[in-house]
C-alpha positions, 0 to 999 in steps of 0.5 A: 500500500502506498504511503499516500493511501496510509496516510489516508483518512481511513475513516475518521469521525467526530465521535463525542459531544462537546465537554466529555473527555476521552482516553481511548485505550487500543487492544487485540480486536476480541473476537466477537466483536471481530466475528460482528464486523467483517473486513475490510469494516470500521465498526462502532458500538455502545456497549454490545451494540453495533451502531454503525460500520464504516468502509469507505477511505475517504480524505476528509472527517466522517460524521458518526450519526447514530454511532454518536458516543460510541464506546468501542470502534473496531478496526477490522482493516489489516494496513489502515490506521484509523483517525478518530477526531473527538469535538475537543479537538484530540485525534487518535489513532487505531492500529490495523486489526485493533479495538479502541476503548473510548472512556470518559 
């Protein structure tokens, strides 16, 4: 993959409403979750639910809409890294095949 396409905006949203601070935490993909969200997908859940999945690179932020608050984003991607771009203003990145943690 070129670096251009790396370097890409894999998939990227405004995950959190103004005010609420988040450290987000990667790790291993766990396999259900994995099992729920088929490459080549970005998924989004709050708590045990899917509320959206993603799959389109694309050069500019996404809007998450129901995924809104997420607590969880899976990154099924196996050379992606994902941007997510919080309303505070913090971007964070998440390995290829990993899980994100979003805690306040």
């Amino acid at each position: 993959m070129n670096i251009r396409k790396r370097l890409a905006l894999s998939v990227a949203a405004v995950a959190v409403g103004s005010g609420l601070a988040f450290a987000p935490l990667a790790s291993a993909a766990p396999q259900s979750a994995a099992d729920d969200c088929p490459y080549p997908y970005v998924c989004f859940y709050k708590g045990s639910t899917k509320t959206g999945s993603f799959k389109d690179v694309t050069s500019g932020w996404q809007n998450l809409g129901a995924s809104k608050g997420a607590t969880t984003m899976v990154n099924t991607r196996h050379d992606d890294i994902v941007y997510t771009h919080f309303t505070n203003g913090e971007t964070w990145c998440t390995p290829p095949y990993n899980t994100t943690t979003f805690n306040s």
